[in-house]
C-alpha positions as CSV (number, residue, x, y, z in Angstrom):
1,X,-9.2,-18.2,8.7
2,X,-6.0,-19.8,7.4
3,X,-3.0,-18.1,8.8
4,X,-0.7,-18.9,5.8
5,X,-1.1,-15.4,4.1
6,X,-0.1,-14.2,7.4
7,X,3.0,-16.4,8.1
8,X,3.9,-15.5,4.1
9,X,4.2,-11.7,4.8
10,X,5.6,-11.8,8.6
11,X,8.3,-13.6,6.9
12,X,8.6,-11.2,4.0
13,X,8.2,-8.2,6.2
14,X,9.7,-9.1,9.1
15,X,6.5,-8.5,11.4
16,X,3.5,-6.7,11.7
17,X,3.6,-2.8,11.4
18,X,3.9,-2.9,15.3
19,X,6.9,-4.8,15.8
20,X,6.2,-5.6,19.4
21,X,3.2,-8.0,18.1
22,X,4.5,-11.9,18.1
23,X,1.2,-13.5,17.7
24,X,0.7,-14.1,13.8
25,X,-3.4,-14.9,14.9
26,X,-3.6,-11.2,16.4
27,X,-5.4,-8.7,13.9
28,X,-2.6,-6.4,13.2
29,X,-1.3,-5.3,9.6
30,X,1.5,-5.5,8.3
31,X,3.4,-2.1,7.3
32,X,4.7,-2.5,3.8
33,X,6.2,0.6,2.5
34,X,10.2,1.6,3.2
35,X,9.7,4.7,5.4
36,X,12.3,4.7,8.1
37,X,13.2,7.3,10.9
38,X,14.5,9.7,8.8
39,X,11.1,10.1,7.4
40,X,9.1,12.7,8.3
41,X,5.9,11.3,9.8
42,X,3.3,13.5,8.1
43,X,4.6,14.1,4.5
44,X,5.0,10.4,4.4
45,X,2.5,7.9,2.5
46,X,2.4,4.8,5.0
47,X,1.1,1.6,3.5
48,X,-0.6,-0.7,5.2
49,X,-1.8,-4.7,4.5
50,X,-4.3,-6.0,6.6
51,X,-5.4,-9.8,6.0
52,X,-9.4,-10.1,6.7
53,X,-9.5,-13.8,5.3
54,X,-7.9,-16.8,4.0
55,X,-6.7,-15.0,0.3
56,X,-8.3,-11.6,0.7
57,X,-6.7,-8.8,2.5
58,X,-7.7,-4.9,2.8
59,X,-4.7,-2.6,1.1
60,X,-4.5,0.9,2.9
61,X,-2.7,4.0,1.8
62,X,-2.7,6.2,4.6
63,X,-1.9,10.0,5.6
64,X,-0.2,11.2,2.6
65,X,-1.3,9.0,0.1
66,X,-1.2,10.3,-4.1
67,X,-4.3,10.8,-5.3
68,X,-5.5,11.9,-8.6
69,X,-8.9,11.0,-10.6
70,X,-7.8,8.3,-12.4
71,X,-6.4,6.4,-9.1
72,X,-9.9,7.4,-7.8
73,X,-11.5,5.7,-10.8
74,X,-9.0,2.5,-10.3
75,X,-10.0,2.4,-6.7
76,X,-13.4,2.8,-7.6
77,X,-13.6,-0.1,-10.0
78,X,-12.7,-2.5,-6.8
79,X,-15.2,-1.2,-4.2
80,X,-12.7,0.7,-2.5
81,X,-12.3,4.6,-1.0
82,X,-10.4,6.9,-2.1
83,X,-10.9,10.3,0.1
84,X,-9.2,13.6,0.5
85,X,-9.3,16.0,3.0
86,X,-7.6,19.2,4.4
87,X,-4.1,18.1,4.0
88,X,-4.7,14.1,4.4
89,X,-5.7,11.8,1.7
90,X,-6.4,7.8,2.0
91,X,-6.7,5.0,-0.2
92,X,-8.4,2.1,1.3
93,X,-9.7,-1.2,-0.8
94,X,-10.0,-5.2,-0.3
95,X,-8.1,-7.3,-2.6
96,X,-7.4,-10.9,-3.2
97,X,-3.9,-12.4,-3.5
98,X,-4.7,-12.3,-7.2
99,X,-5.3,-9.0,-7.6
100,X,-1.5,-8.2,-8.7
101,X,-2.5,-6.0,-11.8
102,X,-4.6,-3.9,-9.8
103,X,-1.7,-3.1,-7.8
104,X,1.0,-2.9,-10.4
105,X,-1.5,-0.6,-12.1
106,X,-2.1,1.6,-8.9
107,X,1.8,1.8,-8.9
108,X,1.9,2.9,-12.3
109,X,-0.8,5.7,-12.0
110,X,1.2,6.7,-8.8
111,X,4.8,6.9,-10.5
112,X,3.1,8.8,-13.4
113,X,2.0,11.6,-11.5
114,X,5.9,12.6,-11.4
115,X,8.1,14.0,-14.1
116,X,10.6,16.5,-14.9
117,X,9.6,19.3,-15.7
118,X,5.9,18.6,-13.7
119,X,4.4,20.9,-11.1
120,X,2.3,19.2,-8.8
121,X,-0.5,20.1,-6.0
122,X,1.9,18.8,-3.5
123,X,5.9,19.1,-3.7
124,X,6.5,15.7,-1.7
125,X,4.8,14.5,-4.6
126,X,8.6,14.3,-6.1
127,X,10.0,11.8,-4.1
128,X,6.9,10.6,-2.2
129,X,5.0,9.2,-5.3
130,X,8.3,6.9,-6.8
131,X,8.7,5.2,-3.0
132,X,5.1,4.8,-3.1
133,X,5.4,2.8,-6.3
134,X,8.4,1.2,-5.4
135,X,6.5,-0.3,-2.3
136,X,3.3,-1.5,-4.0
137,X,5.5,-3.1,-6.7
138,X,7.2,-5.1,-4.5
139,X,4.2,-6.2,-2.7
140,X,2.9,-7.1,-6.0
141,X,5.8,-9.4,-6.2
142,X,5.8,-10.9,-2.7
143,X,2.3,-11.7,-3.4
144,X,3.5,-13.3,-7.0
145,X,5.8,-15.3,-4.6
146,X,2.8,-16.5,-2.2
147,X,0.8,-17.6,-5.0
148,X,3.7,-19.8,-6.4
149,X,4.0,-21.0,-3.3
């Protein structure tokens, strides 16, 4: 496996989830969302990239992650998971570095579940689904910046 993907977003995000890891050939991901410690743990929607080959990479949404049925159906489309259950909910599919639109359009579909006015399943739902967004879109652009690499 080529370890340039991985060099691209240890650089970009400063490490791997687990910042003690130094080893870019290790199999760790890297944690791309903005929670910090002021973030409660289990309302939070951690996101998670995890490089399986030269261009491809698996794209988790773990714990908390906003889930309606037309994310389901988008998720869906690429072979990927999309499961709820008790008060957990996960979003798990394998991309390629080309795949932008599919996550500029899961961080559409994410933002849009939140309005004024909007009652939702899950109140964290307010400030949890633009953060989400806000994180996938700027994946979406680091992966923009690899590709023009």
């Amino acid at each position: 496996m080529s370890l340039a993907l991985k060099h691209f977003l240890y650089t970009k995000y400063g490490g791997f989830g687990d910042k003690r890891i130094k080893d870019i050939s290790r199999d760790y991901p890297f944690k791309v969302d903005d929670q910090s410690n002021k973030d409660a743990h289990d309302w939070f929607c951690g996101i998670f990239v995890r490089v399986i080959a030269k261009d491809r990479f698996e794209l988790s949404l773990s714990n908390n992650a906003p889930i309606n049925s037309t994310i389901k159906s988008l998720v869906h489309s690429k072979g990927g998971k999309a499961s709820t259950f008790d008060k957990s909910s996960h979003i798990e599919v394998e991309l390629s570095v080309t795949d932008i639109v599919f996550i500029s359009d899961l961080s559409k579909l994410i933002a849009g579940l939140v309005s004024t006015g909007k009652r939702y399943k899950n109140r964290n739902w307010k400030w949890l689904c633009p953060r989400t967004a806000a994180s996938l879109d700027r994946l979406a652009t680091v992966l923009s910046e690899y590709n023009n690499s």
